[in-house]
N, C-alpha and C positions, 0 to 999 in steps of 0.2 A: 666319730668317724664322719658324722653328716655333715658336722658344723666344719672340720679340716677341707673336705672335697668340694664346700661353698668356693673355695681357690681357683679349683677348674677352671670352673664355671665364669668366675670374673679374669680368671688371665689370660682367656681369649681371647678377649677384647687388648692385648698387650700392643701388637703393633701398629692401632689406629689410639689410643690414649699415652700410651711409653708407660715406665714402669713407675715414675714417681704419684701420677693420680691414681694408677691402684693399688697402689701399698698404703698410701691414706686411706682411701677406702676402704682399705681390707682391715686393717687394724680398727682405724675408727668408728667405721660404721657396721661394718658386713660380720665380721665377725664374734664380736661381742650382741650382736644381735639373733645371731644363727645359736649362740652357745646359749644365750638366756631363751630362746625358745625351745630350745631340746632337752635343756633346762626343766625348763616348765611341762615339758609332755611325761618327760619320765616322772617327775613329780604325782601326776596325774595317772599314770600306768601304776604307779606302787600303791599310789591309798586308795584308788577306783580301776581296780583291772578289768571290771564288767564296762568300761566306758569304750567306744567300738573309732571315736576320731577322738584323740587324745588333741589333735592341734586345734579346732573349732572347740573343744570343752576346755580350753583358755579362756574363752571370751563369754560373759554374760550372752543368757539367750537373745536379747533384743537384739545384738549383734553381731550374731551368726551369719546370714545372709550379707551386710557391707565385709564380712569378714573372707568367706566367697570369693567377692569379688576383689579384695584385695587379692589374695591368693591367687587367681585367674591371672589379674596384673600383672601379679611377680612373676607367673610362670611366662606369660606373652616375653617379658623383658630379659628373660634369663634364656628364654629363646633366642632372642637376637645377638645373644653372646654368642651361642652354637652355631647361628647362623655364620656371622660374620667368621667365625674359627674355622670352619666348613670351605668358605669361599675362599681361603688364606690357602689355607691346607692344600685344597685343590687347582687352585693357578701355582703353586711352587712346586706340586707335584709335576703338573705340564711341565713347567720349565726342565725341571729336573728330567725329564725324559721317561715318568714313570706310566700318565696317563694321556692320552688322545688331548687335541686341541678340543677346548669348548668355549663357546663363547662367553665374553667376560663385557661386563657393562659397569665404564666407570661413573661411578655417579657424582663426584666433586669434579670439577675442573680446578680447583686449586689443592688438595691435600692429596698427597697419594695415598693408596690403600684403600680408600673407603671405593669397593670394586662389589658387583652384584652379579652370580652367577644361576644365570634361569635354569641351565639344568640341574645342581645341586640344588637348586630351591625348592622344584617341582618332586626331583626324588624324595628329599628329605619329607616334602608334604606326603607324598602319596605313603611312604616309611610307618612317618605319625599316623596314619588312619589304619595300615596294615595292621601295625603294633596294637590299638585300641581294639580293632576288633579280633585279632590272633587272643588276647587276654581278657579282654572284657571284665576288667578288674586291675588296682593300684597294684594286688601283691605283685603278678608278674613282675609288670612294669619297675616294680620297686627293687627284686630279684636281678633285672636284667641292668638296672642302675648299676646297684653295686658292683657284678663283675664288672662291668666296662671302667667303673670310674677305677677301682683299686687295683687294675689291671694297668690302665694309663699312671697309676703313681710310678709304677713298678719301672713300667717301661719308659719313663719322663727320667728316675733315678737312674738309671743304666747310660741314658743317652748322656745324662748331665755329665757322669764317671768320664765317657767318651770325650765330651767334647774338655773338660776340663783336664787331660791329657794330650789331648792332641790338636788343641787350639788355643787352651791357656797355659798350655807348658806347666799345670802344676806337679810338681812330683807323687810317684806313684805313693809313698805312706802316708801323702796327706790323704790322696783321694780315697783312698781304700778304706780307711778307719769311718772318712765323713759318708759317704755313700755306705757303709755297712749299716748306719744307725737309721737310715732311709730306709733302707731294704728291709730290715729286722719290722717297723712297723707296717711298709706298705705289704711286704709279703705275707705280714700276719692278718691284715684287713684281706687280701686275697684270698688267701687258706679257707678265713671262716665263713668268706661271701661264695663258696666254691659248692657247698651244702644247698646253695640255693639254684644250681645249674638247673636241678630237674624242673624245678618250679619258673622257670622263665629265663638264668644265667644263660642258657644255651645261645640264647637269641647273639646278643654281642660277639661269642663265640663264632656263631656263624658267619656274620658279617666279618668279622674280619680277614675270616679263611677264605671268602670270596674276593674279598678286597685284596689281599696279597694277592692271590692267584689272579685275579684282572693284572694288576700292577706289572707282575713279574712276566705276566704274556704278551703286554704291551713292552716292556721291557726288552727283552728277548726275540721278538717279531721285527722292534726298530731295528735292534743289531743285527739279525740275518737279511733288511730289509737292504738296507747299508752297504751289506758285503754286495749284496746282487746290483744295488745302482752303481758301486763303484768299479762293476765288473765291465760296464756300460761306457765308463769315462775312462778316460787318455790324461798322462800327464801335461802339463801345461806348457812346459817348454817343447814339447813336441808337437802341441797345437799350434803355436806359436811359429815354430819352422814351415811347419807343412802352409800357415798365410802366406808367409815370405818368397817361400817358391812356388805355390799357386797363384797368388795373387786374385783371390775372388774378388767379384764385384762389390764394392762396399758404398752401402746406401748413403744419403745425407741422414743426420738424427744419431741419436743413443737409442740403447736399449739397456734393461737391465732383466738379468737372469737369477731368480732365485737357486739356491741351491743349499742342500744342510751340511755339505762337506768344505773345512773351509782350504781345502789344495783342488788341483786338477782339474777336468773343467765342468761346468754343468751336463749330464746325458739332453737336459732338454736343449740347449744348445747347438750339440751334437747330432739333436733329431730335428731340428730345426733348419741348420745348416744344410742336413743331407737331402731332407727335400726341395729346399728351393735355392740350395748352393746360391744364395747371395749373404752376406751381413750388413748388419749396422757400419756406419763407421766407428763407432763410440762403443764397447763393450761394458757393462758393470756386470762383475758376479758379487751377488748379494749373500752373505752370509751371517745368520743370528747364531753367539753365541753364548750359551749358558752359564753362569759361576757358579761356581759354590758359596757366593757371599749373597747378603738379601740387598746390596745394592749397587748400583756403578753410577759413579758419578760422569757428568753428560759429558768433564772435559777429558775422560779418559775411554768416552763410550764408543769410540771408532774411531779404527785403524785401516789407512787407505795405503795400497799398493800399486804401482804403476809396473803390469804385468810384458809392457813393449806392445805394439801395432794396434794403439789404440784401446788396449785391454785394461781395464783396472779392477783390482780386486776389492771389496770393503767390509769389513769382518766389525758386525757390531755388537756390541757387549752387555747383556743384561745379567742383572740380579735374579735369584727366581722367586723374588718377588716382585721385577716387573712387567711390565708388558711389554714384547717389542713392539717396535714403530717402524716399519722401513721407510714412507716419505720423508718422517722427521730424523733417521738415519741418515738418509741421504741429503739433509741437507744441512745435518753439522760434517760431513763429507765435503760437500761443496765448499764449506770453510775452509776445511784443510787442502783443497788445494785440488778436489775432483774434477773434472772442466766437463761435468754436465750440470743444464737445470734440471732443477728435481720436477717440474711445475711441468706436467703432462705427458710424463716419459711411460713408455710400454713395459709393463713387468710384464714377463713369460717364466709363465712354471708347470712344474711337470703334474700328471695328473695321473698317478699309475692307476693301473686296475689289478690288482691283485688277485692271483689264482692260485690254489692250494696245491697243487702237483709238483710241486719241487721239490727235490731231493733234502730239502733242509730236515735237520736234525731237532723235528720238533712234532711232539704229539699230535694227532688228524683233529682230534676235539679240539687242540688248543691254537692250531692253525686257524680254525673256523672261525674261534672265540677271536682273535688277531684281526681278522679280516672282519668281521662284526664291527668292532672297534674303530676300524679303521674306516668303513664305511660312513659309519655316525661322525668321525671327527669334525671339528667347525673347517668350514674349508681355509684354506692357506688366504687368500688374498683377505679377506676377513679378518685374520688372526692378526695378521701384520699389518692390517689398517692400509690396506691396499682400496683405493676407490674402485668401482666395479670396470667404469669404463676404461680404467687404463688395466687391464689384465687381459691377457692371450695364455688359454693355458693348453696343454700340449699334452697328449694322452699318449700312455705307453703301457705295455703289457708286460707283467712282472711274474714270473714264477718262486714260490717259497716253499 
């Protein structure tokens, strides 16, 4: 089972290598290596079961200690597997709409992916030391492995089933038969790592019942967040009339207005307008939208609208594996035909304060947890790679 779940652990690393250097890998090297070392302990377990580290009573005494530190090595480098799956994991979750923005730090300027996330690094650290001294010992540790990895078989088989019906169109008796023969091992490796809950399983256990319940609060909090900003906005062509027969004073310059909804018009606009009843002459409402695919290609990344008196709409398209860019939105925009420069223009976004008294149809703990959340998020101009001095952000008061 230990030598199979070595897999994990190297196919995180899948979408910064692709799948061809680690299938060599895995075959050539990793695993025929993992199976002769587990190999050799069991070996060592049956003819000396008084021996207390079966993997160091491998090796000649004299080289216990280089043996250590190979070990240490492997473990540093098998970390950087988790790592990097952690940071994947967690900007596709943002996207997807599950977790708060955090900040993401790209470290190539030429390969994408290779992304470095300081809040999952710091938790993950502070995690490892909790974990070392909650157990102060391998068994735990070793207990809370198993459930988590043969739990992920379990749940990787499932998702596989999913996506190979309803993304590869394969028919339903292929999938069922090849997915049942996954299931039958991985749930059997589950079953018997389940014996180990008391002894340290729990742990995994735990984190993930919190992990869901953050997800789905964050989840749930966006939508009812949603219903209240759009209760604040006017449809568009009624924005649009009401210029025509006001005729407010319209400055010289652009502006651009973020906003997450991509119809009708921005609240901060709205609140903007109404205090100082003048506008831009040049309107952009900025809109990042999310796919379901892990990528958009840049000549299909944005779609411009020309909304009449000056308005344009631009709705631009990420993968949720990547990052938006509103400057470098707007200025493959300017290609297609936007008639502003991107190079100094004023973003205005909204900056709610959230207050838990609203009538929404959501538990008081988990409203708290929400606004927690949402408090910590990385702020918007940041996220969207917004320079500091071109943001005006506009505070509103929100009830949930």
């Amino acid at each position: 089972m230990l030598s199979v779940t070595g897999a994990e652990a190297i196919f995180a690393d899948l979408g910064h290598f692709g799948s061809g250097p680690i299938r060599r890998a895995w075959f050539a090297v990793v695993f025929p290596a993992l199976l002769l070392n587990y190999a050799g302990q069991a070996a060592i377990v049956i003819h000396a079961p008084e021996v207390e580290h079966p993997f160091y009573a491998l090796v000649p005494e004299p080289l216990v200690y280089p043996a250590i530190l190979l070990a240490t090595a492997a473990a540093i480098l098998a970390s950087q597997a988790v790592l990097a799956g952690a940071f994947s994991l967690t900007r596709q979750a943002t996207q997807l709409g599950f977790l708060p923005r955090v900040r993401i730090v790209h470290t190539s300027p030429h390969q994408r992916g290779q992304i470095y996330v300081p809040a999952v690094n710091w938790a993950l650290g502070a995690a490892c030391i909790g974990a070392v001294l909650l157990f102060r010992g391998s068994a735990g540790l070793a207990a809370a492995y198993g459930v988590a990895v043969t739990a992920t078989m379990a749940i990787t088989s499932v998702l596989f089933a999913l996506v190979a019906r309803q993304h590869l169109g394969w028919p339903f008796l292929s999938v069922v038969p090849l997915v049942a023969v996954f299931l039958v091992v991985d749930l059997g490796y589950f079953a018997a790592n389940l014996l180990k809950v008391p002894e340290g399983g729990w742990l995994p256990i735990l984190v993930a019942v919190v992990l869901v319940l953050v997800m789905l609060t964050w989840w749930e909090g966006r939508r009812i967040l949603a219903v209240e900003v759009a209760k604040r906005s006017i449809p568009i062509d009624v924005f649009v009339e009401r210029l025509r027969s006001a005729g407010p004073i319209r400055l010289r310059g652009a502006a651009v207005f973020l906003s997450s909804h991509p119809s009708g018009v921005p609240p901060s606009l709205l609140h903007h307008f109404g205090h100082l009843g003048v506008l831009p002459e040049r309107l952009v409402f900025f809109t990042a939208i999310a796919t379901d695919q892990p990528f958009v290609p840049r000549a299909r990344r944005v779609d411009v609208q020309d909304l009449g008196e000056g308005i344009y709409r631009v709705l631009a398209h990420y993968g949720f594996r990547q990052s938006p860019d509103a400057p470098d939105a707007l200025r493959l925009a300017r290609a297609q035909g936007l008639p502003v420069e991107p190079e100094g223009l004023r973003h205005f976004l909204g900056r709610e304060t959230l207050l838990p008294t609203g009538k929404a149809r959501l538990a008081r703990w988990r409203k708290h947890l929400f606004l927690l959340l949402a408090r910590n998020a990385e702020r918007a101009a940041s996220y969207f790679r917004i320079p500091a001095e071109q943001v005006v952000e506009l505070g509103m008061e929100i009830e949930i």
